[in-house]
N, C-alpha and C positions, 0 to 999 in steps of 0.2 A: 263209649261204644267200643267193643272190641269183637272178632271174628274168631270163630273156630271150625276148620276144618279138618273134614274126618276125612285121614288120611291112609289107614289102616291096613286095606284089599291088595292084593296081591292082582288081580284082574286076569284071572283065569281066564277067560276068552279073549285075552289081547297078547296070549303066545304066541313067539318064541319073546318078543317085546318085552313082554317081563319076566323073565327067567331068572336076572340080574338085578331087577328094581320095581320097586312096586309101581301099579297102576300109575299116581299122580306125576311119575317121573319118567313117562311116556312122551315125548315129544309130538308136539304141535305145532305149526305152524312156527318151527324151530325152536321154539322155548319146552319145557316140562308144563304139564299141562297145571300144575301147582302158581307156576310162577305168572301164567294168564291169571289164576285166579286172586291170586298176591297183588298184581294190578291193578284187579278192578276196583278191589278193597281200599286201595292206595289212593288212586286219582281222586276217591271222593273221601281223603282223610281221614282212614279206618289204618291207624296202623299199629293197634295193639291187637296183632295174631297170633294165635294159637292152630298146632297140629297136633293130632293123636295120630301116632306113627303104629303100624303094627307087622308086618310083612316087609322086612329086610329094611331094618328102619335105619341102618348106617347108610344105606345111598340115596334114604332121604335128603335131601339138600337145599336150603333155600333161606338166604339170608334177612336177618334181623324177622324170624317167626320163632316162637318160642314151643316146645317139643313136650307131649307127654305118649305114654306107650299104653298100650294095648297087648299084652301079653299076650294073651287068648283070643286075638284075632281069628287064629284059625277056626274057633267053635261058637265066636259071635257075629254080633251083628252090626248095624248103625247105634243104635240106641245103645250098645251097654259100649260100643267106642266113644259115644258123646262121653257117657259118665265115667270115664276112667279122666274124665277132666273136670271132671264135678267141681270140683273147689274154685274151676272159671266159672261156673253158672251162675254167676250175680253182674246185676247192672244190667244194660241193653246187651243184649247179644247177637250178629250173625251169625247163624251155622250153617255152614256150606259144604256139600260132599265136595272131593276131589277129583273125581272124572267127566268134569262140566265144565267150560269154557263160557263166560258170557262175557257182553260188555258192561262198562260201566253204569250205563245208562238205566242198568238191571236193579241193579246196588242202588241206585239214586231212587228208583220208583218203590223203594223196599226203604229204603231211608222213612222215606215222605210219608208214609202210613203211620199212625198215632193206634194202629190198634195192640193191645198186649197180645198177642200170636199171631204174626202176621205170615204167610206160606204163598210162594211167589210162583205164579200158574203159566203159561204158555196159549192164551185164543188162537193161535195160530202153528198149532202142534201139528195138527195132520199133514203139512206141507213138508213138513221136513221128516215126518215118519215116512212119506211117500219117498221121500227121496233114500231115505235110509233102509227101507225094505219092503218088499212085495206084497205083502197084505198087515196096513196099518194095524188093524183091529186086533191083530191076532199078540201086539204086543202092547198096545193101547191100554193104560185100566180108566176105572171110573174115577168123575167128578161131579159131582152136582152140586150146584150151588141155592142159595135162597134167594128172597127180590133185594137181600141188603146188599149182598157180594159176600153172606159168610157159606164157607163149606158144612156141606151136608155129611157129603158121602166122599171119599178116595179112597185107592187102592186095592179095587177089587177088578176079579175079571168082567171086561166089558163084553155084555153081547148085544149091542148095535152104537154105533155113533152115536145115539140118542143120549145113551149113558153117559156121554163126556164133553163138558162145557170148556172143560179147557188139560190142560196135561201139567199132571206136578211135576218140576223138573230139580228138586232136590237143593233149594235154596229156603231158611225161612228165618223171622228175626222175635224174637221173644222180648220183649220187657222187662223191666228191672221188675216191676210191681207183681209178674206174674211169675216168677222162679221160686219164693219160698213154696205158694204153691204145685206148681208141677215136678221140683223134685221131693215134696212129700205125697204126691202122688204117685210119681215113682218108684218109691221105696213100698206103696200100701201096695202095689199090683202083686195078685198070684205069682208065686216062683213055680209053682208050681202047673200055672196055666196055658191054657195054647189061645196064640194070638195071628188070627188067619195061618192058619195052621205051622205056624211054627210057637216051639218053644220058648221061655223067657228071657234068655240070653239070644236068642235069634232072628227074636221080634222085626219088624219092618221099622222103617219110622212111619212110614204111612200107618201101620198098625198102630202107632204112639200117639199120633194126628189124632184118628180117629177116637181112638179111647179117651183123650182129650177132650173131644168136643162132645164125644156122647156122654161122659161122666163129668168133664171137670167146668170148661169154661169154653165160648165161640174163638173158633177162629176166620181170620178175614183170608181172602184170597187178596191178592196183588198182583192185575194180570198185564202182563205183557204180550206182544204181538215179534214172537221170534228173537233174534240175537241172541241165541244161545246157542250149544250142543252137546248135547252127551258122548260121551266116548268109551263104547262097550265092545266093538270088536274092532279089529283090523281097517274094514271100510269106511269107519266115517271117520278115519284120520283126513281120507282126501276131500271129506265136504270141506266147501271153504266158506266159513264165516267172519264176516265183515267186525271185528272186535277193536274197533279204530271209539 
């Protein structure tokens, strides 16, 4: 098992903060918010990581993880910073964005799934979107699931509550059995095509998800009930979450 996180964003909505260092090297709850996620990897015995660095990648910093770059961060996206580390895409993999804080306990329930694409959901999202901003919905996207627990539908705009069974929060663990196929899936998609309306290098990964499971193979959700948080502007540095 080893981990990869996409490291890359500069976090434009977290200035003046990052001016000097990219998103992942944002403090939290006094550490960088990298090395919570170094953590959680750790305590459950994950400690072959990887980061794709892209955005002022020398004040990246954080010991015993292993570095590749993203040149062109400024005109991609999730997806083409996963594959600028392509040559990790074999065996069990985590892939984990870098501006998400969770506990270990996260890791552990994403462990424990035997499914080949497994994508780790939040039942208990709209408690902490209330807390994080004044009208959930309006930043809320879609989830629907089936009666097994695999995904339907993410990442699209949600227009009622009803759309969302739980909230993807940017955590998912791939299989060894299932990477020859998705990165020759990869390489077949249109360069030339638009994927919920961005471009091929701009792609979502929910865009990735999704084309996934409507083309290639199911994915499982993994849901959790909170102990997580994203960190997209200024105020939810002071939510405090319990990462014990």
């Amino acid at each position: 098992m080893k981990a990869i996180i996409l490291a890359a964003g500069q976090g434009a909505r977290l200035r003046p903060l990052t001016d000097d260092r990219p998103k992942c090297m944002v403090a939290y709850q006094g550490k960088p918010l990298i090395e919570h996620v170094v953590r959680a990897l750790r305590v459950n015995a994950i400690t072959d990581i990887v980061a794709v660095r892209g955005y002022k990648p020398e004040a990246l910093r954080c010991a015993g993880v292993r570095f590749y770059d993203n040149p062109r961060y400024a005109s991609t996206n999730m997806v083409s910073t996963l594959f600028c580390a392509e040559r990790e895409l074999d065996g069990d993999v985590i892939i984990s964005y870098s501006d998400i804080v969770y506990t270990p306990s996260v890791i552990q329930r994403l462990l424990a799934t035997d499914a080949e694409f497994a994508v780790v959901i939040d039942r208990d999202w709209r408690r902490l979107w209330q807390e994080r901003m004044d009208d959930p919905l309006d930043d809320a996207e879609t989830l629907r699931l089936d009666r097994d627990g695999r995904i339907l539908e993410l990442g699209k705009k949600a227009r009622s509550y009803e759309d969302i069974e739980g909230q993807y929060i940017g955590l998912l663990k791939v299989a060894a059995s299932a990477w020859p196929k998705l990165r020759a899936f990869y390489h077949r998609l249109d360069r030339h095509g638009v994927y919920d309306g961005k471009d091929f290098d701009n792609m979502y990964m929910t865009s990735f998800v999704q084309a996934v499971i409507d083309r290639l193979m199911p994915v499982t959700a993994v849901p959790i009930q909170g102990g997580w948080l994203e960190i997209d502007v200024p105020s939810d540095l002071s939510i405090s979450v319990d990462l014990s």
